[in-house]
KOLMI-774411 format. One record per atom (N, C-alpha, C, O): y, z, x. Coordinates in steps of 0.05 Angstrom, whole numbers, padded with zeros to 5 digits, always signed. Example, Ala and Ser with C-alpha at 12.3 -4.5 7.8 and 13.67 -1.06 7.14 Angstrom:
-00114+00156+00264/-00090+00156+00246/-00066+00156+00264/-00066+00169+00285/-00045+00142+00257/-00021+00143+00273/+00001+00157+00258/+00023+00161+00268/
This chain:
+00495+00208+00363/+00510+00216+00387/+00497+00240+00401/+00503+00243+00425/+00484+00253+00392/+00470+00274+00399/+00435+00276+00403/+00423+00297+00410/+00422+00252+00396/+00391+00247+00409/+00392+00257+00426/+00392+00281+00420/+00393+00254+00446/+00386+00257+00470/+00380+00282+00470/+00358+00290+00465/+00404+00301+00475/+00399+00326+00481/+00383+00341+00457/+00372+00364+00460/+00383+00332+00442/+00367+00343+00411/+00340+00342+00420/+00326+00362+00423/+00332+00317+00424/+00302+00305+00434/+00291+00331+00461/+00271+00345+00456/+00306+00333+00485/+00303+00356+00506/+00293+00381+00493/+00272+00391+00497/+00319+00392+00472/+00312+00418+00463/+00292+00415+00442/+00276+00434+00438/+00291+00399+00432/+00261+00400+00417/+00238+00404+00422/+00222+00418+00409/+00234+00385+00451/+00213+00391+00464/+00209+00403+00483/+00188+00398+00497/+00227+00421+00490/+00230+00448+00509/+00223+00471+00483/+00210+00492+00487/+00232+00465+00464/+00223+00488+00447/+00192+00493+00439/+00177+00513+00439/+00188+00467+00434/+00150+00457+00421/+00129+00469+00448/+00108+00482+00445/+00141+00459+00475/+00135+00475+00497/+00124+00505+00497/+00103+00517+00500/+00152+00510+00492/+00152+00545+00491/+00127+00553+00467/+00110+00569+00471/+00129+00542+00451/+00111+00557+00432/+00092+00541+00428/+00091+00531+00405/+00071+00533+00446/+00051+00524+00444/+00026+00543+00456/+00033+00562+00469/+00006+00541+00452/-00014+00575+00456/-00020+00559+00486/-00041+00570+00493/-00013+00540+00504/-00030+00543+00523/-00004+00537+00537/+00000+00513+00534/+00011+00546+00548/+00031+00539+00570/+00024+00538+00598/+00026+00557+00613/+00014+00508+00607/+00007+00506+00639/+00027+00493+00645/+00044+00481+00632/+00021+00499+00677/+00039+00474+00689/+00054+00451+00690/+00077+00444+00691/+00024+00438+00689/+00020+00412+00681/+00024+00400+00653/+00020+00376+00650/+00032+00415+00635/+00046+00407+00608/+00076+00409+00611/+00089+00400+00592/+00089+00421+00633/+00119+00407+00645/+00122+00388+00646/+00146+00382+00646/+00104+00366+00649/+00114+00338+00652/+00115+00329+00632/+00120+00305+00635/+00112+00336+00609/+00124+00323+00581/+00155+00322+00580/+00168+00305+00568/+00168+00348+00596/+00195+00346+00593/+00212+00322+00612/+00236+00316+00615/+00189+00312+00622/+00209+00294+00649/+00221+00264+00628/+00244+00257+00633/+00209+00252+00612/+00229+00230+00595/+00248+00245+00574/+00268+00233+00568/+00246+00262+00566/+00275+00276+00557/+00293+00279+00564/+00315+00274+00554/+00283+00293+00600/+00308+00297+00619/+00318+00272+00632/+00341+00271+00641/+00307+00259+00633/+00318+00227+00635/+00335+00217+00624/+00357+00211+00633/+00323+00214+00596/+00336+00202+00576/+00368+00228+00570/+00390+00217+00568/+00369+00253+00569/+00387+00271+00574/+00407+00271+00596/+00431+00276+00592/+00398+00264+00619/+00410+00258+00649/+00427+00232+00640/+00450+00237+00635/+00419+00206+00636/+00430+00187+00618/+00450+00181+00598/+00462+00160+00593/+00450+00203+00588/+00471+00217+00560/+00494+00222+00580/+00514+00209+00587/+00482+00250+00588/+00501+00264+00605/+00526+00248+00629/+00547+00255+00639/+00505+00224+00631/+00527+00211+00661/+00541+00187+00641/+00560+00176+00652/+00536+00181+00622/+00556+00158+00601/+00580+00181+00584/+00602+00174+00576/+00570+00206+00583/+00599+00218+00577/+00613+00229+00597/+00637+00233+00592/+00605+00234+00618/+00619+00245+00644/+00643+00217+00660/+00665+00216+00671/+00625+00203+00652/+00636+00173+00670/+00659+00168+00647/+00681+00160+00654/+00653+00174+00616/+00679+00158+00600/+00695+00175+00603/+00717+00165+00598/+00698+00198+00609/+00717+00225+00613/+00729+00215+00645/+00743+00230+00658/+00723+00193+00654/+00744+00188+00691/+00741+00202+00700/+00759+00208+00715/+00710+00225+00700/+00699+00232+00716/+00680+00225+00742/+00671+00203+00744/+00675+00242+00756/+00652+00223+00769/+00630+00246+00766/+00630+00269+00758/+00612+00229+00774/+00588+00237+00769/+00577+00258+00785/+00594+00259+00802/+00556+00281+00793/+00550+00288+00765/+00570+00311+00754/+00583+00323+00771/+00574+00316+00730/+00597+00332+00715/+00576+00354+00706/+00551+00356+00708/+00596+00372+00696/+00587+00393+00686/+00558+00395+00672/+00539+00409+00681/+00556+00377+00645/+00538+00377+00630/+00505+00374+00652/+00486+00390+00651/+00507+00345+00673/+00485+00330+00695/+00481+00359+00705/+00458+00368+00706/+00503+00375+00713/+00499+00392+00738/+00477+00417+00723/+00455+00428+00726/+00498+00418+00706/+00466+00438+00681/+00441+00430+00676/+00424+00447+00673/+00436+00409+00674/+00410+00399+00654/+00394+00399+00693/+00371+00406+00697/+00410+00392+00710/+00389+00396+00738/+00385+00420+00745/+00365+00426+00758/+00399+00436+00740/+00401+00463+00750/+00381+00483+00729/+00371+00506+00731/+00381+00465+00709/+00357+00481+00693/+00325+00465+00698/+00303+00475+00694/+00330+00440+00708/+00294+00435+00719/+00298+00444+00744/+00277+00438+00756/+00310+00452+00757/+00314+00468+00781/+00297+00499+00777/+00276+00506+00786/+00312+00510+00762/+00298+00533+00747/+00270+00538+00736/+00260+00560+00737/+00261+00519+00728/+00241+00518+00707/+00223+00505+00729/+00201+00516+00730/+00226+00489+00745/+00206+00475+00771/+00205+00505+00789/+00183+00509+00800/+00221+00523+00794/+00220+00548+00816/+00201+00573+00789/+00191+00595+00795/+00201+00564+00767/+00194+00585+00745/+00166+00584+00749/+00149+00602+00753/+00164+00555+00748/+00123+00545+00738/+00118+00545+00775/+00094+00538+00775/+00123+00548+00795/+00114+00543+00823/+00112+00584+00819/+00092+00598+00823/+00130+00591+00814/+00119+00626+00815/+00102+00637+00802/+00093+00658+00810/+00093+00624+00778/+00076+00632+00760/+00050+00620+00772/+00032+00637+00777/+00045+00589+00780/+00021+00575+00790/+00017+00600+00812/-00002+00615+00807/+00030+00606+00833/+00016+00629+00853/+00011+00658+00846/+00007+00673+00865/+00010+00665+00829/+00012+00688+00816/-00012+00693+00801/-00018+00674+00787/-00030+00716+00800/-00057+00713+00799/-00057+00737+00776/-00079+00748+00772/-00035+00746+00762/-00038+00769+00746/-00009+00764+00727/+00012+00755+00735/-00014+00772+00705/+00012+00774+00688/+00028+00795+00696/+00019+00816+00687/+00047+00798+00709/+00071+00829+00713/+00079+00843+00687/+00068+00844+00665/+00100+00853+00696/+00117+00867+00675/+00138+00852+00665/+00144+00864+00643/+00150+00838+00667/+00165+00816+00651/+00144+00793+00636/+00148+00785+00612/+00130+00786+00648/+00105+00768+00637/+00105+00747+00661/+00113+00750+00684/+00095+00726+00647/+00101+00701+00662/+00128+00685+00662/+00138+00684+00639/+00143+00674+00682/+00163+00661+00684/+00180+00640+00672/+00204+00639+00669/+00156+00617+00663/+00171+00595+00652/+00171+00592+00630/+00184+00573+00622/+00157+00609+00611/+00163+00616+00583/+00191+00630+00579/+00203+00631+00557/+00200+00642+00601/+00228+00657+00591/+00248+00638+00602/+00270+00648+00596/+00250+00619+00612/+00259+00597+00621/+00268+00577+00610/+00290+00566+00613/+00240+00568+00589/+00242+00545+00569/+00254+00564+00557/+00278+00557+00558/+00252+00591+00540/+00271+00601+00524/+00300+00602+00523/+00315+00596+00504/+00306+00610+00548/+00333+00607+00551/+00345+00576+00552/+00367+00569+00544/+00330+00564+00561/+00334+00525+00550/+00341+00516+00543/+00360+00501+00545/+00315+00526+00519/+00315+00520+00486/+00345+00530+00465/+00357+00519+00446/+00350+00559+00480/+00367+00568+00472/+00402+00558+00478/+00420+00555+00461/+00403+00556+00495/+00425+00538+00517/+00430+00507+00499/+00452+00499+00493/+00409+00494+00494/+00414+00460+00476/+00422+00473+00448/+00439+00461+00436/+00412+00494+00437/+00415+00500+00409/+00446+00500+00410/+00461+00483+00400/+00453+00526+00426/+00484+00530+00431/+00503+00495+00435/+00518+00485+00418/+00498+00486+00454/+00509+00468+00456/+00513+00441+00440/+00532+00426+00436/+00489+00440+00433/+00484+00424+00412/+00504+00436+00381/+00518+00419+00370/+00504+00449+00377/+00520+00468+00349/+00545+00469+00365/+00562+00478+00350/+00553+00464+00385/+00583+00462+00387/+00589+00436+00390/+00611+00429+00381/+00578+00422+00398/+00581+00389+00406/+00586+00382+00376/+00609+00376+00370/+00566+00382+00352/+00561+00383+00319/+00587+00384+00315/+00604+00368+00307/+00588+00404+00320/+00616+00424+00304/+00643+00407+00309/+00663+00404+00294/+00639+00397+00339/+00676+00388+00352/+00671+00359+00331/+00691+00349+00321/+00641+00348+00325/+00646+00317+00321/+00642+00312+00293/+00636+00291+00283/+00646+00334+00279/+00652+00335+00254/+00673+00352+00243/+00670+00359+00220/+00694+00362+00255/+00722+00378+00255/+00736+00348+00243/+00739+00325+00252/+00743+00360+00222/+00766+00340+00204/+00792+00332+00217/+00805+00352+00223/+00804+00309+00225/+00825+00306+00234/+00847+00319+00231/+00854+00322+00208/+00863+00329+00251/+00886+00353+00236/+00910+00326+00230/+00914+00305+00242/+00921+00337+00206/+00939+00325+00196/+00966+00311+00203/+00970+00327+00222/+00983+00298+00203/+01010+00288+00222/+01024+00309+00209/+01021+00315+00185/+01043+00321+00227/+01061+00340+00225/+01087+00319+00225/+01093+00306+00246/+01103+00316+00197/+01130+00305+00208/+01150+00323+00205/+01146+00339+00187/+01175+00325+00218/+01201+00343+00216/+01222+00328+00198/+01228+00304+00203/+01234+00344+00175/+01260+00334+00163/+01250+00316+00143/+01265+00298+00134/+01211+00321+00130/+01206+00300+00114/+01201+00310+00081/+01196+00294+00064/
């Protein structure tokens, strides 16, 4: 029940900690986020939602992020004082699926609470 987004943060993490972080090694993340975007709109849609829901609107809003992260870093001809951009990006990501992922875990393995009967 949880591939998908597992698969994303895995390889948003492997990303982050790889010794050569270009550009052009962003596009490893684009069938994750697919396959994630995918996830995301089969649980939004069974919730009589419409589309896109909370979860879609995040996972875009973070290649939103991360596409404005690696376009500031590609023009940028010197490392600053924060460093480079899309390494702190995929971190926070990486960090963001961990979280969510460990709560999603958590709700879909919470033991059924018990029937409460009165006068029994």
């Amino acid at each position: 029940a949880l591939l998908e987004p597992a698969f994303l943060g895995a390889v948003t993490l492997s990303l982050w900690a790889s010794p050569h972080l270009l550009g052009h090694d962003l596009v490893l993340l684009a069938p994750p986020l697919v396959a994630a975007l995918a996830w995301s709109m089969d649980r939004d849609l069974a919730g009589a939602r419409t589309w896109p829901g909370p979860v879609s609107a995040a996972l875009v809003a973070g290649w939103v992020a991360l596409s404005l992260a690696s376009a500031s870093d590609l023009g940028q001809g010197w490392v600053g004082a924060p460093g480079r951009l899309t390494p702190w990006v995929l971190l926070a990501s990486g960090a963001a699926f961990v979280v969510a992922l460990r709560r999603r875990a958590l709700a879909v393995q919470a033991p059924p609470r018990p029937l409460v009967t009165r006068g029994g």
